[in-house]
N, C-alpha and C positions, 0 to 999 in steps of 0.2 A: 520424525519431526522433533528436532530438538528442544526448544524449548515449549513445541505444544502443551504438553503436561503443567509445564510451569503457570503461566501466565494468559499465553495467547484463548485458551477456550476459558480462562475466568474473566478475560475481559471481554468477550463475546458479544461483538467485532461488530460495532458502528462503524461501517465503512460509509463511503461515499457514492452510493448506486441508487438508481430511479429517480429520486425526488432530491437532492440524492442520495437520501438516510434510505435504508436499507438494512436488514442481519444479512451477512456473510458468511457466517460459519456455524457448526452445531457443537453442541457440547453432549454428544455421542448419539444425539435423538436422532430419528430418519433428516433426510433434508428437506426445511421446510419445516419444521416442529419449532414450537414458541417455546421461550423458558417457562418452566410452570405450570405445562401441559395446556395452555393456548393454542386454541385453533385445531385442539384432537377433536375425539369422536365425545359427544356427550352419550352422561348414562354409565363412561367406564366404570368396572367395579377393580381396578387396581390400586395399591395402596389401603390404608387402612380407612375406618369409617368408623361414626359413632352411630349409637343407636338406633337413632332416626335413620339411619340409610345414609345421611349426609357426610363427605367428606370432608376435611377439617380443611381450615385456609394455609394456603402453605403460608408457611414462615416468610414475611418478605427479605430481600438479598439487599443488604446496608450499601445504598450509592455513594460512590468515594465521593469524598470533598476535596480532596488536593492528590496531587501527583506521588506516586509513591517513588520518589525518586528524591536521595538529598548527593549531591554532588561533591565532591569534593577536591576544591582547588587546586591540590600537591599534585592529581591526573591529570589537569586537565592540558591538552596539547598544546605547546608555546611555541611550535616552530613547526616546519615542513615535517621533518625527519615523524613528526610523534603524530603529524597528523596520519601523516599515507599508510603508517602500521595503524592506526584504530580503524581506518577507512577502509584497510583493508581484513583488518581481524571482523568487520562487523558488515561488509555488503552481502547480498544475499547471493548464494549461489544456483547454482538448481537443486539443490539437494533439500532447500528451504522453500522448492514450488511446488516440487512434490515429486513421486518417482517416473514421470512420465516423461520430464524434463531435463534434458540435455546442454553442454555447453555448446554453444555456438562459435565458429571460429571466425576473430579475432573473442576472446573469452572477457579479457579485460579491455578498459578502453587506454586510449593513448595517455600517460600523464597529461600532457599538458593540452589534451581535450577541454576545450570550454566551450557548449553551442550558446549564441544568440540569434535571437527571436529579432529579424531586421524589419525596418521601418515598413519596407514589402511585403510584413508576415510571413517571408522566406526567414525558414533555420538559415546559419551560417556557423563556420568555423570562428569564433573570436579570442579575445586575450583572457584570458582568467585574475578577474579582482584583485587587485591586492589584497582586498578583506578575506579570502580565500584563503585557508593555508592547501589544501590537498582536496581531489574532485576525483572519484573513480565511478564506475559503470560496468557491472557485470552482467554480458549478453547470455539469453538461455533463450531456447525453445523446448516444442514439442514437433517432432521430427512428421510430415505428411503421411499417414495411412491411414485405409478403410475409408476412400473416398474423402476425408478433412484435409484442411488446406494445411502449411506449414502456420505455426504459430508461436510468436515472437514475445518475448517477454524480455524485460531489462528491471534493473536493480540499480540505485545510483545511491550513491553517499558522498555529502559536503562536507568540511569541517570550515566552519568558521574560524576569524580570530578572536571575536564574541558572541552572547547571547545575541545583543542588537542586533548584529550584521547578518547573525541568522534568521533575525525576525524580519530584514530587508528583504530577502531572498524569499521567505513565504510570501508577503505582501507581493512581491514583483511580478511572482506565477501567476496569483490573483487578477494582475492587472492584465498579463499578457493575454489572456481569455477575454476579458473584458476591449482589449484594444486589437485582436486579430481573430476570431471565431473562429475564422477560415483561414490555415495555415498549411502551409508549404513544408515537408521534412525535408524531402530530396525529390528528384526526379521519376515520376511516373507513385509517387507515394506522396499523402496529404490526411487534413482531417480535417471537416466541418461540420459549423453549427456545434462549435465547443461551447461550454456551460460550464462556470465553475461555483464553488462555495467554500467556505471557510468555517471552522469548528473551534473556537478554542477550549481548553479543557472545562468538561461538565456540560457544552453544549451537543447537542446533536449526538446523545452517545460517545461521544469523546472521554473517554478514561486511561487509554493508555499513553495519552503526548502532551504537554505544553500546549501546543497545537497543532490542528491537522486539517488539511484541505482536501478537495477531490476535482477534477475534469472526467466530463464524456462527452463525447461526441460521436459523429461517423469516421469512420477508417476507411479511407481509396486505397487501392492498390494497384497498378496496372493488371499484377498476376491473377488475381482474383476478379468475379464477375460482382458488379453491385457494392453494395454499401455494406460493411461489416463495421465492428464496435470498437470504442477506443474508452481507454481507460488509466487516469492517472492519480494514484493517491499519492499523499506526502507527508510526512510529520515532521515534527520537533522536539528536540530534546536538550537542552542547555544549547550551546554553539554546534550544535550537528542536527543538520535537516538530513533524513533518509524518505527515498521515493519509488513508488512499483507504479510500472506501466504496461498495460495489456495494448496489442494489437491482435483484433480481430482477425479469424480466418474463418471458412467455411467449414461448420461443421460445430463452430463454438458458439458461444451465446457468453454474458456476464453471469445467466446463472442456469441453473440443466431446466432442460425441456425435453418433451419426450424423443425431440430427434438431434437434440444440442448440447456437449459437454458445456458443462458450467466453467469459468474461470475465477470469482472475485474470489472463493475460498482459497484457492491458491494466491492471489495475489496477494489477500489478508493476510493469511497466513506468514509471505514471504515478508511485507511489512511490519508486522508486529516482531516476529523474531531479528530484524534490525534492531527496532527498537529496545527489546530484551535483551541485545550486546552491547548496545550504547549504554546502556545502566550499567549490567557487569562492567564496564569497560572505566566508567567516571564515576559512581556513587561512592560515597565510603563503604568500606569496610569493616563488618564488626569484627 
């Protein structure tokens, strides 16, 4: 994991599941351990103690107040040419879902791929914005064994030609939940009873983006028997929104259960480390 060390398990990962705040990932504890030792076993007698028996209060962890992120103008992309190299130096690969994960063939999406969300809540092929400089989409799975269905995972990065025009793009997801629940991808594939929310930094756990949303819903498949999970995060960072989306298959769950591989932590993970190249990618340099 590339940048895990760096960043990704110190901002340990307000993602966007259940309610739909949620931890998604652990900062080396079993899965499912609170920062802090929340939620262990009482009585432990590890770490140190004073005399009374009692263990001392841990040190509380100082909550960021702003983004640690300062940009710097002279990077930032002013044309096609500079967007498609950041968008492509920084979408997530499989290598960033984790090693279970594979590319899918076609691997990247078509340049001049643009989906909308039509009046029918059918996806459609359409024109990509002029506000758009550059839009890519790297396809990755986890390939079917031991009884699990095939499981599909994408990686998408925008470059705006402004902050604005990226904060349009957030707002628009937002709405597109709010105005089709139940949507149409393609043929014999859908998702319903979508639900979405919005974070901007310092809410909802939100420390590593500007801002950042979430969708779930149900996942249809024809391939697949019943209703499986669907899962979309997305953040922001000056003019470049980056986004991970789980589709459900048999055998997954959003987080492990005794007979379900988990997903968000890979997804988090594949999210935040966008993020973490969009900074190298625009912030100054000392």
């Amino acid at each position: 994991m590339a940048y895990g060390d760096r960043r990704l398990l110190r901002a340990c990962c307000a993602v966007l599941v259940g309610g739909l705040i949620a931890t998604g990932c652990s900062d080396g504890r079993e899965d499912g351990a609170k920062p802090d030792g929340e939620g262990g076993a009482k009585g432990s007698t590890s770490g140190a103690s004073t005399p009374g028996g009692t263990a001392p209060a841990p040190t509380p962890t100082p909550t960021p107040t702003a983004l640690d992120f300062t940009p710097d103008p002279k990077r930032a992309p002013k044309n096609a040419a500079d967007a498609r190299r950041l968008a492509l130096a920084v979408v997530a690969g499989p290598d960033a879902w984790g090693p279970d994960y594979v590319k899918r063939t076609p691997h990247l999406s078509d340049p001049d791929y643009w989906p909308v969300l039509g009046d029918g809540c059918s996806w459609e092929t359409g024109t990509r914005p002029a506000t758009v400089l550059h839009s890519v989409t790297a396809y990755s799975e986890v390939p079917a064994v031991d009884g699990r269905g095939t499981l599909r995972v994408a990686a998408t990065v925008t470059v705006h030609r402004t902050e604005e025009d990226a904060d349009w793009e957030m707002a628009g997801t937002l709405e597109e939940a709010l105005r089709c629940p139940d949507q149409k991808l393609r043929d014999g594939e859908s998702i319903k009873e979508l639900i979405s929310l919005g974070n901007p930094f310092g809410l909802g756990g939100n420390y590593t983006a500007a801002d950042s949303l979430g969708e779930r819903g149900g996942y249809y498949n024809d391939e697949f028997r019943g209703r499986q999970f669907y899962g979309w995060y997305q953040s922001r960072i000056g003019q470049v929104t980056v986004a991970t989306v789980v589709k459900g298959a048999p055998g997954y769950s959003e987080e492990t259960t005794d007979t379900t591989i988990g997903t968000v932590t890979a997804q988090v993970q594949a999210l935040v480390t966008m993020l973490e190249r969009v900074k190298d990618e625009l912030e100054v340099r000392s």
